[in-house]
C-alpha beads as a LAMMPS data file, in Angstrom:
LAMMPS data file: protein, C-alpha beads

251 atoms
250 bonds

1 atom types
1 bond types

-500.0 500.0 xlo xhi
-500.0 500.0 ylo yhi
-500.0 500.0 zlo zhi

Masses

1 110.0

Atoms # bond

1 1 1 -18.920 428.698 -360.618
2 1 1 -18.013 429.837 -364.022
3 1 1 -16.416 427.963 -366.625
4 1 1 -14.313 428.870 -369.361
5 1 1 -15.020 427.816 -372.386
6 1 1 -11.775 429.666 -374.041
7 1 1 -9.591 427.231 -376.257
8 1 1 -6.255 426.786 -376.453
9 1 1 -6.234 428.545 -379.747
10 1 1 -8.453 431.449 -378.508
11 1 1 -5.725 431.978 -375.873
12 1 1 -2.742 431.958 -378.345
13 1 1 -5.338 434.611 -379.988
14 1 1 -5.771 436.987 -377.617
15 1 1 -1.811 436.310 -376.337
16 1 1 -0.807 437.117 -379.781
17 1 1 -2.715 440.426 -379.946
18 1 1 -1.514 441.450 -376.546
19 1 1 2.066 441.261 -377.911
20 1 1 1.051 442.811 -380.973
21 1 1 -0.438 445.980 -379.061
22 1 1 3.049 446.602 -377.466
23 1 1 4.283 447.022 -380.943
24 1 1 5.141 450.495 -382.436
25 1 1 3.872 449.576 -385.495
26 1 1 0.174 447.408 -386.281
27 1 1 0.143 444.183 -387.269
28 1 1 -2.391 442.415 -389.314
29 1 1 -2.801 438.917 -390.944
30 1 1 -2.887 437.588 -394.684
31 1 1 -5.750 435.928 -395.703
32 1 1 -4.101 433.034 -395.853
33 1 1 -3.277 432.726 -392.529
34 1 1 -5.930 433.440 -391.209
35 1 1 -8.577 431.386 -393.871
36 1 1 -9.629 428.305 -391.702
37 1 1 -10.230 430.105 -388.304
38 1 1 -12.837 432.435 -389.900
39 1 1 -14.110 432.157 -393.597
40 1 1 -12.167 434.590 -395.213
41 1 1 -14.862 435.190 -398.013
42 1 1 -17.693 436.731 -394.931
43 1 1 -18.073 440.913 -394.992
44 1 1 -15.798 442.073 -392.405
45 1 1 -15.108 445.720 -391.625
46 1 1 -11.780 447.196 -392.351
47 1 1 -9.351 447.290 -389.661
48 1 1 -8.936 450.893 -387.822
49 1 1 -5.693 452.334 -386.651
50 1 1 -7.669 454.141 -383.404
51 1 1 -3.957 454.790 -381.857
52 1 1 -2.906 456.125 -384.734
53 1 1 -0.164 453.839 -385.224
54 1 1 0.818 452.676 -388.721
55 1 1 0.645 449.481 -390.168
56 1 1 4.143 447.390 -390.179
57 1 1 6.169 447.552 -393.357
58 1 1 9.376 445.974 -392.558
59 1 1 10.471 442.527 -390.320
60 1 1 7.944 442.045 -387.757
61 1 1 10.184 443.165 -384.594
62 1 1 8.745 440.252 -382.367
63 1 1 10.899 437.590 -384.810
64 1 1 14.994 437.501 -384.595
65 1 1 16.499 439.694 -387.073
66 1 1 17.684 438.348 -390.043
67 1 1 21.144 439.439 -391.707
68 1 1 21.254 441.873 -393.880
69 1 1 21.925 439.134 -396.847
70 1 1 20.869 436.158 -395.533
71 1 1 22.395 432.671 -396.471
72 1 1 20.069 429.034 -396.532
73 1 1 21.133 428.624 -393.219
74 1 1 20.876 431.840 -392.069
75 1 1 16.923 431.077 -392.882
76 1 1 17.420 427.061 -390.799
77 1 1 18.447 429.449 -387.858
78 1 1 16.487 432.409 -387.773
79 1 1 12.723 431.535 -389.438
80 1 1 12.459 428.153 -390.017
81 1 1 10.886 425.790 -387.522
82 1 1 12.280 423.174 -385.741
83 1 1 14.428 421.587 -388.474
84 1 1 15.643 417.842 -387.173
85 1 1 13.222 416.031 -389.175
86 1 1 15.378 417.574 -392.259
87 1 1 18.516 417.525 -390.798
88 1 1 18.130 413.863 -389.492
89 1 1 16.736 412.784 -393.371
90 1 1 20.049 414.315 -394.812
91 1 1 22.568 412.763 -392.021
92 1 1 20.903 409.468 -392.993
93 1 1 21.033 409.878 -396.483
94 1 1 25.149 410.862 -395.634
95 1 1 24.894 407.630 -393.582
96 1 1 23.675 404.856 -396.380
97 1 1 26.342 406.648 -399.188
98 1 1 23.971 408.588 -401.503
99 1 1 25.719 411.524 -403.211
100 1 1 25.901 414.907 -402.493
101 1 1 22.477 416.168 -404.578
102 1 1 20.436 413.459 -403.271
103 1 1 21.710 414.076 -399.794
104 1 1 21.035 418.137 -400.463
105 1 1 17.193 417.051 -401.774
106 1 1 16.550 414.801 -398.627
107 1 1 17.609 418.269 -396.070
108 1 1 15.244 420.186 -398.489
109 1 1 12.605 418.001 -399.358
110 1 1 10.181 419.920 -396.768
111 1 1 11.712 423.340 -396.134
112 1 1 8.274 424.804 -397.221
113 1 1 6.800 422.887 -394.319
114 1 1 8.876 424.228 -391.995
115 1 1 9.386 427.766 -393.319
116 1 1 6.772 428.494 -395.325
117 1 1 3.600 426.215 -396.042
118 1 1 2.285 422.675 -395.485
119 1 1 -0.456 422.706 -398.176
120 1 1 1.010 420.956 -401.537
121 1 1 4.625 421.220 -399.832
122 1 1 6.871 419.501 -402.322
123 1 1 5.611 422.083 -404.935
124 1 1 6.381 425.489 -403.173
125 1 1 9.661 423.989 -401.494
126 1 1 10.850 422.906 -405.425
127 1 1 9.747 426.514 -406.377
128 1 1 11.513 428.221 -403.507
129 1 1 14.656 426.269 -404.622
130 1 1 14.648 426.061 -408.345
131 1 1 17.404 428.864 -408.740
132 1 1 19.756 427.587 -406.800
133 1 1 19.483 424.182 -407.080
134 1 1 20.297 421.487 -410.074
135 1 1 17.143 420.870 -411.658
136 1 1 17.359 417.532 -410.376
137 1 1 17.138 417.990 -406.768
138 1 1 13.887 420.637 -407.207
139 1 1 12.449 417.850 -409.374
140 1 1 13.260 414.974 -406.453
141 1 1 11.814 417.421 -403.823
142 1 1 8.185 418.192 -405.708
143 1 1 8.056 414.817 -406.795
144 1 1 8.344 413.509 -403.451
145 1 1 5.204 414.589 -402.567
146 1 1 3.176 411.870 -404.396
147 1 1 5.909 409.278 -404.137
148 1 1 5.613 409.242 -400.462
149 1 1 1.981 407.602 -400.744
150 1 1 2.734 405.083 -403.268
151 1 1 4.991 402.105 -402.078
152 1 1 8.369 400.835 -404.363
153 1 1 8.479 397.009 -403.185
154 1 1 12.107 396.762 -405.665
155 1 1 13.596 399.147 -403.124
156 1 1 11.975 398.304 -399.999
157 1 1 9.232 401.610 -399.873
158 1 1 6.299 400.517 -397.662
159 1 1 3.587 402.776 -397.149
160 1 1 4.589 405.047 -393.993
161 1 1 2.630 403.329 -391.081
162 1 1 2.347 406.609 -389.146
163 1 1 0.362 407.396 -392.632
164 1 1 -2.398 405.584 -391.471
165 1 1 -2.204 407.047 -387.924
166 1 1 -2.344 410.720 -389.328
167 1 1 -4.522 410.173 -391.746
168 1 1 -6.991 406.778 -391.984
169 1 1 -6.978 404.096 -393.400
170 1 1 -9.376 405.450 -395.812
171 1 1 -7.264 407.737 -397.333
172 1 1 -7.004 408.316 -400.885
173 1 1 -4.774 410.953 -402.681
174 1 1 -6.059 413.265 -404.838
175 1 1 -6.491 412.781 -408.345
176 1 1 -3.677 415.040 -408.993
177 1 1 -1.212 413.334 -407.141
178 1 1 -1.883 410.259 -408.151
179 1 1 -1.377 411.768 -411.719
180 1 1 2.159 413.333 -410.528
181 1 1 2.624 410.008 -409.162
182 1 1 2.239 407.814 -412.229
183 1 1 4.172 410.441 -414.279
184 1 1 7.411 410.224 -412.109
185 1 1 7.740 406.814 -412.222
186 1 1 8.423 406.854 -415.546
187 1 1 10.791 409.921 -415.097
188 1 1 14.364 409.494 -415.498
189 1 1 14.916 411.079 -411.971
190 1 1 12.166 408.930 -410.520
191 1 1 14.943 406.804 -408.113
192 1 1 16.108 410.489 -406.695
193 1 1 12.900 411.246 -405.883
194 1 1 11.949 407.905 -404.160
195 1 1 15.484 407.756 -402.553
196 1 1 14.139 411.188 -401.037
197 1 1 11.452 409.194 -399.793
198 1 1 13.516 405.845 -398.259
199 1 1 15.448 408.562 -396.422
200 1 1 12.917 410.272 -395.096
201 1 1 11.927 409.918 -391.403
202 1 1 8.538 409.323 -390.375
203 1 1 9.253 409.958 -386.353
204 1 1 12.045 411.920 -385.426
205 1 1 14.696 409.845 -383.407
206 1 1 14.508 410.425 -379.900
207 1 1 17.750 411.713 -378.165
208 1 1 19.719 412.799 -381.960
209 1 1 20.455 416.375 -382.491
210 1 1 21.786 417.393 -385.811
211 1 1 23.041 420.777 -386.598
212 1 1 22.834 422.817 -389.831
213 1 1 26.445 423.281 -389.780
214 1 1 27.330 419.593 -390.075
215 1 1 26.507 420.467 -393.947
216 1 1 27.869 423.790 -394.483
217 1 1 30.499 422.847 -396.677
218 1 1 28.449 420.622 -398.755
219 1 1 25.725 423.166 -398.900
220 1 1 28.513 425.383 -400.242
221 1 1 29.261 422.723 -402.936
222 1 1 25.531 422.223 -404.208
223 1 1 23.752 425.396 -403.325
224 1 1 23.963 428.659 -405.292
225 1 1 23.882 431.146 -402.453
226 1 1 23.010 434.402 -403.862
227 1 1 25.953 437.462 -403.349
228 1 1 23.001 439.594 -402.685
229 1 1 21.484 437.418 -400.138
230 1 1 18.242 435.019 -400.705
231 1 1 15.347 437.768 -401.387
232 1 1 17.846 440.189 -402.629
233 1 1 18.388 438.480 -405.605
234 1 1 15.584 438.744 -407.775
235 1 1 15.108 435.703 -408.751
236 1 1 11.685 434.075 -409.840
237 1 1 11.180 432.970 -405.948
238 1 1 12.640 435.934 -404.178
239 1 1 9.681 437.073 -403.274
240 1 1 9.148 433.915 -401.045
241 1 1 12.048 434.659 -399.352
242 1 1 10.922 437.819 -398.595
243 1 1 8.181 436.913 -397.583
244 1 1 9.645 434.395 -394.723
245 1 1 11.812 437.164 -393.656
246 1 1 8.850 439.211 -393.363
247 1 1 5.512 437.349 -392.654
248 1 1 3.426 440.214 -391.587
249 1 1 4.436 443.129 -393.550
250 1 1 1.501 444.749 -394.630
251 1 1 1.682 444.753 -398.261

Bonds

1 1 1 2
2 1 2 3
3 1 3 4
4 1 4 5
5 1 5 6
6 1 6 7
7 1 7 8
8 1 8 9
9 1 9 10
10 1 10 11
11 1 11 12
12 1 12 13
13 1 13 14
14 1 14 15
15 1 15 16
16 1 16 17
17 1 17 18
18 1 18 19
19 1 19 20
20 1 20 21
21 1 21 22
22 1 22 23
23 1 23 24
24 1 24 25
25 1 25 26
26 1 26 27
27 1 27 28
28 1 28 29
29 1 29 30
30 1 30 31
31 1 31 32
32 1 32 33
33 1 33 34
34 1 34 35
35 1 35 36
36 1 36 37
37 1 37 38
38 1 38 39
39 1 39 40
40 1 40 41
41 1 41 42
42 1 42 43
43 1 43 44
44 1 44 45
45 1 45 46
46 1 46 47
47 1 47 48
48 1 48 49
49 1 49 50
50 1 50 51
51 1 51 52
52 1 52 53
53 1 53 54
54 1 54 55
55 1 55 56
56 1 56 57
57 1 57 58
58 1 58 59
59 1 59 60
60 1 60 61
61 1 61 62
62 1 62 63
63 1 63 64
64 1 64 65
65 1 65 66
66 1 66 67
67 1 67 68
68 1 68 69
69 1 69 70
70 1 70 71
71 1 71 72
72 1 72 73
73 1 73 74
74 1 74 75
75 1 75 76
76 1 76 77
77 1 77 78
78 1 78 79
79 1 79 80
80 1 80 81
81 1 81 82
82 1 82 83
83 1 83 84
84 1 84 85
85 1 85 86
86 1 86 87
87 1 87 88
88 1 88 89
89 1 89 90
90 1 90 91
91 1 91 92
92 1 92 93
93 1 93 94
94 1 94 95
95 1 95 96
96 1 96 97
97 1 97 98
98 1 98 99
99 1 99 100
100 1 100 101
101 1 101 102
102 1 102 103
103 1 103 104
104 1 104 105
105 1 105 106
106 1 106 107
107 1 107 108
108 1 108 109
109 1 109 110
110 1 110 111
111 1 111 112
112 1 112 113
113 1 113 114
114 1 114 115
115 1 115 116
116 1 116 117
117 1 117 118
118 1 118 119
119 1 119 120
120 1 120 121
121 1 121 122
122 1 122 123
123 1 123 124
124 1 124 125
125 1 125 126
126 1 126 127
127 1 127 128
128 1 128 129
129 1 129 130
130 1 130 131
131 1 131 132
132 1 132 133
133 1 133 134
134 1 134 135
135 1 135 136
136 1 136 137
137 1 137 138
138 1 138 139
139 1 139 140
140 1 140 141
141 1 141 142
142 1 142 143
143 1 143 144
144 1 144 145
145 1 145 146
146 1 146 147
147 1 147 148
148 1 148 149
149 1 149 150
150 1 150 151
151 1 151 152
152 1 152 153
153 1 153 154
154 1 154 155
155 1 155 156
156 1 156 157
157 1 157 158
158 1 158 159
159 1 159 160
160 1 160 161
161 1 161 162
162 1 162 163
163 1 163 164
164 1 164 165
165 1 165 166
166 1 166 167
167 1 167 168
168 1 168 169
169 1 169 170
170 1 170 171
171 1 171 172
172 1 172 173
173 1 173 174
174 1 174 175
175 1 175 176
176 1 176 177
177 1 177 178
178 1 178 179
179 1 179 180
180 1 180 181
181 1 181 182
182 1 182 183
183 1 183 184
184 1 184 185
185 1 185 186
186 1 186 187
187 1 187 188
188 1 188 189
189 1 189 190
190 1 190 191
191 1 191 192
192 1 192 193
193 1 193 194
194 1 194 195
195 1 195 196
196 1 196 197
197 1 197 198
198 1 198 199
199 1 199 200
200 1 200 201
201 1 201 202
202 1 202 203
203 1 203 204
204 1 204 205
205 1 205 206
206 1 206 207
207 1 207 208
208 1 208 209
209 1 209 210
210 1 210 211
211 1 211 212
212 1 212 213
213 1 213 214
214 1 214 215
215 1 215 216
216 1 216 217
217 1 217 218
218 1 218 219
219 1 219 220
220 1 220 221
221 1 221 222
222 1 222 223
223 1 223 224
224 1 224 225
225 1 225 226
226 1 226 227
227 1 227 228
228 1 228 229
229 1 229 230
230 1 230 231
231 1 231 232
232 1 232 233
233 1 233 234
234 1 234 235
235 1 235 236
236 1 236 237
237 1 237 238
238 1 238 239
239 1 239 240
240 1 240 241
241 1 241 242
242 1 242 243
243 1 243 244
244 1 244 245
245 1 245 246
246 1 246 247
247 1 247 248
248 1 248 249
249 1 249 250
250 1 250 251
C-alpha cells in the first residue's frame, strides 16, 4: 500500500493550477508570493506558453469583478478577506464613545492584512490610506503596529495573551519596532494609536456578524472616496489598489 506524502499545501498547488489551466489567459505568480515556498533567488527556467495562450493582463477572471470605480467598500466586499475582526474593532470602538476618526482607524488598522500583506502591516495599510485619510488616523494605524507589543498600564493595555500563544514567550520585537515604539509614545497622537490598540480584538467573538454597511455613512464622513474610483485616481498608493484589484496581472 502506497502512501501519500502530498501536503495540504501541495494540493491547494496543484488545485490552483488545474483552475488556472481552464483559463483563457496564463497565469503566473509574483515573487513575492511565491518567496517562502521556493527560494526565489535559485536559477529557474522561464515559464513557456506551450498552448500558446497569453499571459493575463487584466482582473484575474477566477476573482468577482470589481466595479468599474470601486469605493472602500466595494474593496471589504469583493477582495478583501474575511473582514469581522475589523468590523467588530470599529463597532466596539462605536460602542465605548470614541469619535468618528478613531472609530475609522480601528476598521482600518489591518486592511493590509486582509487585502493586501501581513508582513510590517500597519506600514502598508497607513500607506494605502494616506490620501484619503486625516493624517491622524494613517499615523494611529502604522503606529499601531509597535504599540500592540508594548503594554499602557494608565489605560488598562496588557500584553495580548493570545501574543504569547502565537508567538512565545520568548518573543522580542525587532529593533525597529521597538524604536517606532518609543517614538510614538512621545507623539502627540500616541493615545489614538493605543486607543486603536484597546479596541482591537484579539479573538473574534463567536456568534457577532457585523456588516460593512453599518458604517457607510460614517465612512462617507471621514473617507475621501476618489470620483475616479480607488486605483483610478492616481494617487501616491493607487497602484496598491490596483494591484488588489488585480493580483496576478502579469506586469
Amino acid at each position: 500500500m502506497t502512501i501519500s506524502l502530498q501536503t495540504l499545501s501541495d494540493r491547494a498547488e496543484a488545485h490552483e493550477a488545474e483552475m488556472s489551466d481552464r483559463l483563457d489567459a496564463l497565469v503566473m505568480k509574483s515573487v513575492l508570493y511565491q518567496s517562502g515556498d521556493i527560494d526565489p533567488a535559485a536559477e529557474r527556467a522561464r515559464p513557456g506558453q506551450p498552448d500558446g495562450r497569453v499571459w493575463l493582463m487584466g482582473e484575474d477572471p477566477r476573482l468577482r469583478p470589481m466595479p468599474t470605480n470601486p469605493t472602500l467598500i466595494d474593496f471589504f466586499k469583493y477582495r478583501f478577506g474575511p473582514s469581522q475582526h475589523l468590523l467588530q474593532s470599529a463597532r466596539l470602538a462605536l460602542k465605548n464613545g470614541l469619535d468618528e476618526k478613531t472609530v475609522l482607524a480601528c476598521l482600518l488598522h489591518d486592511i493590509a492584512v486582509f487585502g493586501f500583506i501581513r508582513s510590517d502591516h500597519g506600514y502598508w495599510g497607513a500607506q494605502l490610506l494616506e490620501p484619503y485619510v486625516e493624517e491622524e488616523v494613517s499615523w494611529a494605524i502604522r503606529a499601531h503596529q509597535a504599540l500592540r507589543f508594548y503594554p499602557d498600564e494608565s489605560v488598562g493595555y496588557a500584553y495580548p495573551e493570545v501574543y504569547l500563544r502565537l508567538f512565545g514567550a520568548d518573543y522580542v520585537p525587532d529593533p525597529f519596532v521597538d524604536r517606532a515604539y518609543q517614538e510614538a509614545r512621545k507623539h502627540r497622537w500616541y493615545m489614538t494609536a493605543r486607543l486603536v490598540t484597546l479596541n482591537d480584538l484579539y479573538a473574534f467573538e463567536p456568534g457577532v456578524v457585523v456588516e460593512i454597511e453599518e458604517f457607510e455613512d460614517l465612512i462617507g464622513r471621514n473617507f475621501k472616496q476618489p470620483a475616479d474610483g480607488l486605483g483610478n485616481d492616481n494617487s501616491p498608493s493607487a497602484h496598491m489598489w490596483r494591484t488588489i484589484v488585480a493580483p496576478t496581472k502579469f506586469l
